[in-house]
N, C-alpha and C positions, 0 to 999 in steps of 0.2 A: 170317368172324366180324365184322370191320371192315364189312363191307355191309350188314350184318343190325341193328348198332347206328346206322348211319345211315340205313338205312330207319324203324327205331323211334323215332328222333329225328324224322324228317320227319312220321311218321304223328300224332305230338304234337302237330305245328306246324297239323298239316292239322285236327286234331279243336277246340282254341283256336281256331283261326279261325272255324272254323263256329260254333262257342260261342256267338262272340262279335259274328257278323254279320260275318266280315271276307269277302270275296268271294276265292274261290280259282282261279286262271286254272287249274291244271294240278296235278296230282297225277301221282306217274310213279315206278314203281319198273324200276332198273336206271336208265342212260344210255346214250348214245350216238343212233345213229338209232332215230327212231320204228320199230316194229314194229306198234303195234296200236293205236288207241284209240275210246273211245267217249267223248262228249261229254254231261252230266245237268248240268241248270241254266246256271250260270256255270262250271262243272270239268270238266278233259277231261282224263278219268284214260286214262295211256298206260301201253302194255306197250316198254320198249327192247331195243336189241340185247345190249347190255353185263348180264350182271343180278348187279349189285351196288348195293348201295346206290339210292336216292331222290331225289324232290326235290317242294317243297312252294311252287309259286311263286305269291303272293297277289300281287292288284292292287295294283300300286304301288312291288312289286318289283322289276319287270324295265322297263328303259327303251321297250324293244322287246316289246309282242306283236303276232303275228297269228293270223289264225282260217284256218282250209280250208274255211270254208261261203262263201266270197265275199262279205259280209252289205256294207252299204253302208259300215259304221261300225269292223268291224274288219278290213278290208284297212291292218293295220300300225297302230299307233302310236310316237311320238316324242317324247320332253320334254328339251330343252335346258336348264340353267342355268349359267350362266358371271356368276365374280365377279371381278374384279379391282382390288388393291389397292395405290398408289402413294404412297409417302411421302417428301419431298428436305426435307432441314435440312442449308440453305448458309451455314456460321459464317466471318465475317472479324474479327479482332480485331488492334487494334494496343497492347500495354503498354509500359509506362517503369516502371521501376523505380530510383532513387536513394536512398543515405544521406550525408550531409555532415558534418563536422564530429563524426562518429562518436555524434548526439545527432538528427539530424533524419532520418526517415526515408518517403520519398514511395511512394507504387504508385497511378500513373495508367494506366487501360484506356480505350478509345471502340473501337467496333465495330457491325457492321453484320448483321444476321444472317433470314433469308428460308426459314421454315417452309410449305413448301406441303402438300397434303394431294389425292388424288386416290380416289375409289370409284365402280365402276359396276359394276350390278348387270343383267342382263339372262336375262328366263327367255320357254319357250313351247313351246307344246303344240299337236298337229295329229293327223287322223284320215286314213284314207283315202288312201294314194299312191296317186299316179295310176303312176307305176310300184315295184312291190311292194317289190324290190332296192333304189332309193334312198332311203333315212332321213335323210330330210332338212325341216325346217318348211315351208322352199316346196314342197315335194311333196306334202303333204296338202291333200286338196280341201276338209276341214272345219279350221278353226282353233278350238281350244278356249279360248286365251288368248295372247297376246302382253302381256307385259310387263316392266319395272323399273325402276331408277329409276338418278339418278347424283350427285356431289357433288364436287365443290372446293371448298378452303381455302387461303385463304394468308395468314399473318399476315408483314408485313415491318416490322422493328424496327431504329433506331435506338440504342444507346445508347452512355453514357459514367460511370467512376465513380472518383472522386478519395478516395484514403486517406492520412492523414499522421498521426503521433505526433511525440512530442519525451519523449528520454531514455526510453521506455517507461515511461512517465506519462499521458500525456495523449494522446486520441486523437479523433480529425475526421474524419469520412465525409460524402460527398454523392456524390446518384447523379440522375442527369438520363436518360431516356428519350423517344422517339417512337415509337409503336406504331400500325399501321392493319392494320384487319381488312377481307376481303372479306364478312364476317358486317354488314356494315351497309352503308347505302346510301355511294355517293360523297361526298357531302356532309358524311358526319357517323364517316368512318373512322378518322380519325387521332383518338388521344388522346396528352395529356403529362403522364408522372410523374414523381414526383421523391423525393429524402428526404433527410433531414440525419438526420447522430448524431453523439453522442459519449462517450465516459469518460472517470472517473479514476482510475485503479489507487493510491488511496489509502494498502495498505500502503507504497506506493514511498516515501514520505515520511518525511523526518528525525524527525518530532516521530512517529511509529510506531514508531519503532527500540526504546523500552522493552515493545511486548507482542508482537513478530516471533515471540518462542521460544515462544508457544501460538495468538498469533493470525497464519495465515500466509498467509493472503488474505483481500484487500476490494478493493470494483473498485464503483463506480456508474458507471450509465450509463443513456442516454436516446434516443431515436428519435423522429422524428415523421416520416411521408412521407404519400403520395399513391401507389393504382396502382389498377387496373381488371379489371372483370369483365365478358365479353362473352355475349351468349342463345346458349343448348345450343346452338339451330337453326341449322344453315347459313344459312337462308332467312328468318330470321325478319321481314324487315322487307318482303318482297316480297309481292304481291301473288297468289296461287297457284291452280292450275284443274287438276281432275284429270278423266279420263273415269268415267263411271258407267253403272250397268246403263243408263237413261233408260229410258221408255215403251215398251211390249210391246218387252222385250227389244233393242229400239234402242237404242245406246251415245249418251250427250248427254255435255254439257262442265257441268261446274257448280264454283262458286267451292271451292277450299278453305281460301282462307285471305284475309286483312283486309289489305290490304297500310298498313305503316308505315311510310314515307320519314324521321321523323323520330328512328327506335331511335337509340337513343347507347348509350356507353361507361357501364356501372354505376362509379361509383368506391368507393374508398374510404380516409377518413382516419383512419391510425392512428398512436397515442401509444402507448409503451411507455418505462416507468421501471423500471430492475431493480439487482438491488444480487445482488452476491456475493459471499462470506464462507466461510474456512475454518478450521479448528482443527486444529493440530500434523499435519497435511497427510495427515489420515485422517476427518476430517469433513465436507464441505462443502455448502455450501447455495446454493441459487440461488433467489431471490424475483420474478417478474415482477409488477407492474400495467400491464394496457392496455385502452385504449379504442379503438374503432372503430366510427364514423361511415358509414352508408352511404346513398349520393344516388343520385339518378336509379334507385331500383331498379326491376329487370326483375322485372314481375308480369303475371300473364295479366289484364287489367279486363273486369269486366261492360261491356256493349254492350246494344244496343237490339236484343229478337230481331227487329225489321223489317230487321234488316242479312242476315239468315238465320244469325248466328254470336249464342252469349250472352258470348263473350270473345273479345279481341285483347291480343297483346302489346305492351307500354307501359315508358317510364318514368315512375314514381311513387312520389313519397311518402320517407320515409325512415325506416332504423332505427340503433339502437346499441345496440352489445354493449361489455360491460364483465366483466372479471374478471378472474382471480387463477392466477397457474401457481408450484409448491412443487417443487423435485427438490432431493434429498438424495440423497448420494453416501459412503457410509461404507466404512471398510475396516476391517472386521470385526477380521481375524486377519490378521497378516503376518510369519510366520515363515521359515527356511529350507526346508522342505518342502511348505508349504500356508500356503493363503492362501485369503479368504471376503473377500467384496463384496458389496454390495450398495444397489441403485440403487430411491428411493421417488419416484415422479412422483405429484401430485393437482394437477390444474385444476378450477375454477369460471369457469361462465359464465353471465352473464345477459344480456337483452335486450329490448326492446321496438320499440313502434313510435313513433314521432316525430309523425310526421305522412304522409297521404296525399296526394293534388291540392289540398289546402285547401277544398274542399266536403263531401269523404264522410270518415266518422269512423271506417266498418270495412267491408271488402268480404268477401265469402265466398267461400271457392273449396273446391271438393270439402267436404271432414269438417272445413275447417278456416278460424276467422275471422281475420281479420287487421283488428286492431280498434285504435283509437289510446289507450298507453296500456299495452294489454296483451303480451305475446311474442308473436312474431311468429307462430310455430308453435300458436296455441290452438284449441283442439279445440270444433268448435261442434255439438250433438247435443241430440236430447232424453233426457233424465235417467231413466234405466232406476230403477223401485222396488220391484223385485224381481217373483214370482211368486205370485197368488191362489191359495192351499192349497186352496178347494173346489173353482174352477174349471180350476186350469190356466194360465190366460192370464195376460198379461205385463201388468205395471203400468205409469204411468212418473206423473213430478209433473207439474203443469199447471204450474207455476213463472211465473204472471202475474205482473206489479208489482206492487204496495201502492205508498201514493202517496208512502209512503216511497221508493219504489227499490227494496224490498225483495223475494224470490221468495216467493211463495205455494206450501206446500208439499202442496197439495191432491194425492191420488192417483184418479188416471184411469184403464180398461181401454181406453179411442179413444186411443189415440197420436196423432187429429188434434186434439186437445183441449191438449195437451201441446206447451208453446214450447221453439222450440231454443235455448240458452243457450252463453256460454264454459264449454269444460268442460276443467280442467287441461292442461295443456302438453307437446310434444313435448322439449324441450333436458333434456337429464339436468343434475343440479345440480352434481354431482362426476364426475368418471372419472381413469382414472389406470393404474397399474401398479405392480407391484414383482416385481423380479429378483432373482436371488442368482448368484453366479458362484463355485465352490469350486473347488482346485487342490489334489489333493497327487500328488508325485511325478510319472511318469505320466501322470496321471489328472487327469478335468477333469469336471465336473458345472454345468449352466447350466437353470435353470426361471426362466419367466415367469409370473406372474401377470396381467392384467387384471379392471378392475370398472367400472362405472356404476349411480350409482343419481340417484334424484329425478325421472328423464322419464317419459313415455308413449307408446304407439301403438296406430294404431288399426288393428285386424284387418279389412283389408279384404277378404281372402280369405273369411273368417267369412259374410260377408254374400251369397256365391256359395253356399255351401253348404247353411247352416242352412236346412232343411225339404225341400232339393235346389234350393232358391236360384235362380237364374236357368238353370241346367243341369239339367235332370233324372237325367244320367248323374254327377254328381260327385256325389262322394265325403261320404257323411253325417259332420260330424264325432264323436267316440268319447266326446265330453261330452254328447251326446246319449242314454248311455246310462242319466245321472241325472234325465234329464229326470219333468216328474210323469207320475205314472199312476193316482193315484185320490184323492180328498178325503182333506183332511188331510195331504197330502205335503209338505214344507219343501223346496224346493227351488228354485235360480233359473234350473232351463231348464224352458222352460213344455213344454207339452203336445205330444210329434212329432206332426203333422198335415203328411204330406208333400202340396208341390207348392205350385205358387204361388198358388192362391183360396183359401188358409186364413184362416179369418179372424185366426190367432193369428201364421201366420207371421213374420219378424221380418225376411227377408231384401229388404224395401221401406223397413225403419226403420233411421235413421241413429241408432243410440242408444250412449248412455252403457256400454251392458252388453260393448261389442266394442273398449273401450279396458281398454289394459293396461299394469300395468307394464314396464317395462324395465330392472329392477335386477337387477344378475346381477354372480357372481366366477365367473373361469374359470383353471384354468389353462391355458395357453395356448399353451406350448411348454416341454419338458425333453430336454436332449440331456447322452447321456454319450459322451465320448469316450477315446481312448486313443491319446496320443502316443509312436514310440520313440525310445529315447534316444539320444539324437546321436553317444554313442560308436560304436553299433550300424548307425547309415542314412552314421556319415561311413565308413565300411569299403568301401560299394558304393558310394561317390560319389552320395548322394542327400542333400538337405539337408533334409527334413524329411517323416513318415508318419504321418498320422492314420487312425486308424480310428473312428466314431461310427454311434451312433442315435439318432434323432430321434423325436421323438413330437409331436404337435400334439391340441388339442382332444381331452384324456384327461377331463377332469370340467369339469362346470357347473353353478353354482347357477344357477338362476334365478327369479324370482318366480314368472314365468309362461313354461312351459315349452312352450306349442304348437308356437312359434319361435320362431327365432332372435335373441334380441336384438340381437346386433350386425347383423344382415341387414336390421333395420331402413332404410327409406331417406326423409326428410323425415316421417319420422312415422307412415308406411304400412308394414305389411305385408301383403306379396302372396305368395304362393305360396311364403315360405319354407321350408325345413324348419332342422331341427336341424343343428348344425354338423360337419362331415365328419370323423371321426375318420383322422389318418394318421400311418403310422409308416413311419421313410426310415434305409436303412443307405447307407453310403458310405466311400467312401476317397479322403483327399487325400492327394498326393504332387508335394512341389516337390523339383525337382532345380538 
């Protein structure tokens, strides 16, 4: 019976494949030794010794086939891939720790610490051994591909960081670093950060002594430092050449990359003023303002295409972010049996550009301008104006000047007629959280919420698909299902006209219509648990047994639901989907 449900499973495998173009090396009911086969098309349906069960082995499957017709090409193949991956973080640190005079109290570190990082990748594929038995790449007389790639990292840091207070009142920080990365040339690896702080625990003071019994903390305090940010790239500042098909099938060397000898260290300087404040020691608030300055930044710049590249990476220009971070901390209820907490976080941020190389006032890159003046993240497209009710086709505004400066909101059906403009911003205005934490007895109950609202992004994936987009095999999206279909129809997806010569198509236009919001509430996580009680876990000598479940990503608002707002990355989404519902049982137990 077992054989008979795994033959019927394989013959599924076998009929989907054909379906669907997949090429099927072998169809075979029963196993063991061949007995019988005959060989149609690409499929060599065999009769086995064993007759139980199947097997449905598609190209691609099997590391190893061979053929019994001797043919030039299938005497065996072989695909190798081997990855290996190396990581060493070697920490030395040396502390002092002193109090004197039972009012002054010191914590001195300096330390040395060497993050290396190792990856190498290597794959490859061969046809035709010269002897049948050894599977092996140098045994094939045709090679179909040799390749891979490899990488090192090593950042080696220096540092040191001096803490002192007096009476726990008053408190002094500085921290001194050296940092050098192999991510930039010799010349320009080492960078030096630093930062000073300090408070003053305010309630500690005499003249506070009359509002202690409601007001039961205050504390200002202040930072300013210096530290850095290094390019994604391993490589980024070298000079790089990869092999290529070249000229009838001849492999040639061609550049792949701009070498920059001069990449530096992005830094950045930041100010942070914060004040905190609590009441009858079941309220408390935390207020930050900070600024952050950032130079030398790492941006890809337009180049001259006679270099055969239209960008290299650079530093230039500079931005600041500024904003505002709020958490509250209440304790709800706090009785003998149960108790309820709960924790409100909101930040604001904003940002712009400063300045570029001091010549160009805004560069472009992909869906997005970086303009001085404006966030750094703004969206630069032509302005979608909806859909023509008799014809179908998509509008957009020509948005010229007036000699005001002003956009001209003339409506066009040539989207070449139609200028790209700053179009709203990636950075959300708000985001934040709020938690709850209950207890009674027992029993313990913890949900998270998360939200963002005020940002945008731009559906990148939209523009692969819509009309079958640069793929003809993906996926039509399912808001195509509103699109128009006869005069008179109110709608903002124009007319399906699949493939890419349509003249309506939209999957060549960088437009207004494929940004979205990204304002959404989620819950985010709720976990119940069940503690037992100590009289019960100290009987067996165990000191403590939880039993819980968890749950993540149960509901979500969101504006716009195709995906995932948080999966969001620099303002793009690609191939998102919706967020992965999961639910987790467990048990702790400390003994």
């Amino acid at each position: 019976m077992i054989g008979l449900i795994v033959l019927i499973h394989e013959f599924g495998h076998f009929i989907v494949a054909k379906a669907n173009g997949v090429a099927v090396v072998e169809f075979s009911i029963g196993f063991g030794p061949k007995l019988f086969g005959i060989k149609k098309g690409d499929t060599e349906y065999c009769l086995k010794l064993i007759p139980f069960g199947g097997a449905c082995i598609m190209l691609g499957d099997d590391m190893l086939t061979q053929s019994d017709d001797g043919s030039e090409d299938e005497n065996g193949e072989v695909v190798k891939r081997i990855r290996e991956y190396k990581k060493m973080v070697w920490s030395n640190t040396l502390s002092y720790l002193t109090t004197f005079n039972n009012i002054h109290h010191l914590d001195f570190l300096a330390g040395y610490e060497i993050d290396d990082t190792y990856n190498d990748y290597l794959s490859g594929e061969a046809y035709n051994f010269t002897t049948p038995d050894k599977h092996a790449i140098s045994n094939g007389m045709k090679t179909v591909s040799v390749g891979g790639s490899d990488s090192r990292y090593r950042l080696v840091s220096y540092l040191s960081r001096l803490n002192y207070d007096y009476k726990n009142k008053y408190y002094l920080g500085a921290s001194f670093r050296v940092d050098g990365s192999s991510r930039l040339h010799r010349d320009n690896r080492w960078g030096t950060f630093w930062s000073v702080s300090g408070a003053w625990r305010t309630i500690e003071e005499e003249f506070m002594q009359p509002v202690k019994d409601w007001l039961t903390d205050l504390r200002i305090r202040a930072s300013y430092g210096v530290n850095g940010t290094l390019p994604s790239d391993y490589f980024g500042y070298m000079g790089l050449s990869s092999i290529s098909g070249g000229y009838l099938e001849q492999p040639g060397i061609q550049m792949s990359q701009i070498a920059n000898p001069n990449l530096k260290w992005e830094t950045n300087y930041n100010m942070n003023i914060g004040l905190d404040f609590g009441f009858w020691d079941r309220l408390n608030f935390t207020i930050e303002y900070y600024t952050r300055t950032t130079k030398n930044l790492l941006m890809d710049c337009p180049v001259s295409m006679t270099t055969g590249f239209s960008s290299y990476l650079m530093n230039i220009g500079e931005v600041k972010n500024k904003g505002i971070e709020l958490t509250i901390n209440s304790t709800n209820i706090k009785i003998k049996d149960f108790s309820w907490n709960t924790t409100f976080n909101l930040g604001h941020n904003s940002n712009k550009v400063v300045k570029l190389d001091g010549e160009q006032t805004q560069i472009v890159s992909g869906t997005q301008i970086h303009k001085v003046g404006s966030s750094y993240r703004t969206f630069y497209v032509q302005e979608f104006a909806g859909i023509n009710p008799e014809t179908g086709n998509p509008l957009f505004y020509t948005n010229e000047l007036d000699e005001n400066g002003n956009y001209i909101k003339e409506i066009t059906e040539n989207s070449k007629n139609a200028q790209f403009i700053p179009y709203k911003h990636a950075e959300p205005t708000v985001n934040g959280g709020i938690s709850n934490s209950l207890r009674y007895k027992w029993l313990d109950l913890n949900f998270l919420f998360s939200y963002q609202f005020g940002g945008y992004s731009y559906d990148t994936w939209a523009q692969k698909t819509e009309h079958g987009g640069y793929d003809s095999y993906a996926n039509i999206p399912t808001y195509y299902r509103d699109s128009w279909k006869k005069p008179g129809d109110q709608t903002n997806i124009e007319v399906y006209m699949p493939g890419k010569s349509s003249s309506v198509s939209m999957h060549k236009i960088t437009s207004s219509r494929r940004i979205h919001s990204t304002d959404y509430f989620r819950l985010k996580n709720i976990t119940f648990g069940i503690t037992l009680p100590k009289e019960w876990t100290n009987k067996i000598n165990i000191g403590n047994v939880r039993f819980y479940a968890s749950a993540s990503n149960l509901w979500t608002w969101a504006a716009y639901d195709n995906y995932d707002p948080e999966a969001v990355s620099a303002g793009s989404a690609t191939q998102t989907t919706p967020p992965l519902k999961t639910v987790t049982f467990g048990l702790n137990i400390n003994f």
